[in-house]
N, C-alpha and C positions, 0 to 999 in steps of 0.2 A: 207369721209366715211372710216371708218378701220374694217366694217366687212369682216374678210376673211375666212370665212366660205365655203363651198359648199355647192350648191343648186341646184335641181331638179325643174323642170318641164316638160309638155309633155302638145297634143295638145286634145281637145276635145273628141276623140275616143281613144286615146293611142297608135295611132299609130306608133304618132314623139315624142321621149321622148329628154332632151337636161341636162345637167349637167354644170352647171359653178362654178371655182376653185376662187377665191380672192373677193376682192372686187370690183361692178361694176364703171365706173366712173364717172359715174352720173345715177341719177333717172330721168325722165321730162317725163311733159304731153304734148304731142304735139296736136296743134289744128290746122294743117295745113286739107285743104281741103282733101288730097290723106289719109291721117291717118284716117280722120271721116267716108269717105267712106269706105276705107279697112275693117274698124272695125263695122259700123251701129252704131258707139257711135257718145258722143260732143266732143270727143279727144282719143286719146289712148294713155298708159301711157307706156313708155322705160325704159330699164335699158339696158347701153352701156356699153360692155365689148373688150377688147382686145380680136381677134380673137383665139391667143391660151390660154381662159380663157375658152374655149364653148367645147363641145363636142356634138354632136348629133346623135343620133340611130335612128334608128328600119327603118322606110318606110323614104325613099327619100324625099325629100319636094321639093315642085314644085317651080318654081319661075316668078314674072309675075315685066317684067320694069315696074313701074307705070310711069316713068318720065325719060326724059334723066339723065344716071348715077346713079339710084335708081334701085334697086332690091329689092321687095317683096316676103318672103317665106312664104311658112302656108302648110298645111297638102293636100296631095290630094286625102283623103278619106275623111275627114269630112268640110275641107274648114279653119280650124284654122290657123286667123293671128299667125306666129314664129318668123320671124326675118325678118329685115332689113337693108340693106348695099347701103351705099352710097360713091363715090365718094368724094363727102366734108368729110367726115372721115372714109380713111383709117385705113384698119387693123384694124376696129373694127366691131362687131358683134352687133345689139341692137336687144335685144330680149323683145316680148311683158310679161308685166308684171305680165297682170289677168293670162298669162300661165305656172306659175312657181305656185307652189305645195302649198308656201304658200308666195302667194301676199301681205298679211295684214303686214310681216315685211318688204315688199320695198315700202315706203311712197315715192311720188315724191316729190324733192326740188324745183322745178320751172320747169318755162312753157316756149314750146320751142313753136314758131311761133303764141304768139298770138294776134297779129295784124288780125291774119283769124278767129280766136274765134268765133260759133257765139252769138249775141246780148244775149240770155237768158244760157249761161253756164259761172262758174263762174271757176276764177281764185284763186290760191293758193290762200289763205288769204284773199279771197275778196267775197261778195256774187255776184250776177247774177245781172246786171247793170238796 
């Protein structure tokens, strides 16, 4: 990826607004069990950034372990998934993707966990099995 552009996003009420500087280091849709919950989707799609690539304003964002060494942010006035940080990779920031200003130019390149998929959501390049 060599967009190094900046980009905005914020979370459903306006509360949590967040700015990132380069390019992210990858796109993915993850279909792990904790992500489809999080979101009410059949996946939810990241964009991973180095953590001094992010900035984040306005209201605090709450944060909830979903798992050992995962941290979950999102808004705690209106409940929007923000970010997540994990122990398997340091030092980086993955911020959710519908919550950036304009989604339609971070297309994901591939799919992270999906072995948990379920049966009727379909993967990059592929229809619904």
């Amino acid at each position: 990826m060599t967009d190094a552009s900046t980009r905005t996003g914020h979370c459903l009420c306006g509360a949590v607004k967040f700015t990132t500087r380069g390019p992210p280091r990858f796109i993915s849709n993850c279909h792990c069990e904790s992500c489809r919950r999080a979101s009410s989707a059949p996946s939810l799609a990241w964009a991973g950034f180095l953590d001094a690539q992010v900035a984040i304003s306005g209201e605090a964002l709450r944060e909830y372990a979903s798992s050992p060494g995962v941290i979950r942010s999102f808004c705690g006035r209106c409940g929007s998934p923000i970010a997540f940080r994990g122990e398997r990779w340091p030092g980086e920031t993955h911020l959710a993707v519908c919550a950036f200003d304009s989604p339609e130019t971070m297309a994901p390149t591939s799919d992270h966990l999906s072995e948990e998929k379920l049966p009727w959501a379909a993967l990059l390049g592929r229809a619904p099995a």
